[in-house]
C-alpha positions as CSV (number, residue, x, y, z in Angstrom):
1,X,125.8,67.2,107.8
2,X,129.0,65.0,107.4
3,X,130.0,65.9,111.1
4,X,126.8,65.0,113.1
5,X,127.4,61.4,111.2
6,X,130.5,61.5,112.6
7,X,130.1,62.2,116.1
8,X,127.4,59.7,116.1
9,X,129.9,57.3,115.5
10,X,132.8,58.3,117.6
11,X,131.6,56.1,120.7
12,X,131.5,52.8,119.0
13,X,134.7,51.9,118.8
14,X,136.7,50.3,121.3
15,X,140.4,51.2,121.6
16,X,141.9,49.9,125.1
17,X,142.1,46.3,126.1
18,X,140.2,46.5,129.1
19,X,137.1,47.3,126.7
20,X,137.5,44.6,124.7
21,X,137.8,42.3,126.5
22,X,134.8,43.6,128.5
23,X,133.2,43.0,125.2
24,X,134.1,39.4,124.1
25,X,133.5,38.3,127.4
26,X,130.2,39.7,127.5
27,X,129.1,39.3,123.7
28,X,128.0,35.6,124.4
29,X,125.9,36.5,127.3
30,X,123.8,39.1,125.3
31,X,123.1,36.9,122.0
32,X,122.4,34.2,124.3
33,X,119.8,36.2,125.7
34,X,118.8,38.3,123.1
35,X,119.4,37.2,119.6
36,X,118.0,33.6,120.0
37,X,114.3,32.7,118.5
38,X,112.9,31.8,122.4
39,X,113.7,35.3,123.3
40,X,111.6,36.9,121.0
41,X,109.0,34.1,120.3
42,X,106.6,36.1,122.7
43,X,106.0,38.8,120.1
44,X,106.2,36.8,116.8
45,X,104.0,33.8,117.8
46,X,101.3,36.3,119.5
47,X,97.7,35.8,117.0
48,X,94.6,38.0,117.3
49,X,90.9,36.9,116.4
């Protein structure tokens, strides 16, 4: 049980300096479009009769 944990981990971390900073250059750019209140307002503001 402990392994498939593991392996389901093993992808997540970044370990070479092209990746990171792949991924603090990019970071801004998704929670601008993604983790904002406009970008999900859509769904949570949505009423029914």
């Amino acid at each position: 049980m402990y392994d498939v944990g593991k392996r389901g981990d093993s992808g997540k971390h970044i370990t070479r300096p092209l990746q990171q900073w792949f991924r603090d250059l990019t970071t801004p750019l998704f929670l601008k479009l993604f983790a904002n209140p406009k970008a999900s307002d859509w769904m949570y503001s949505y009423r029914t009769d």
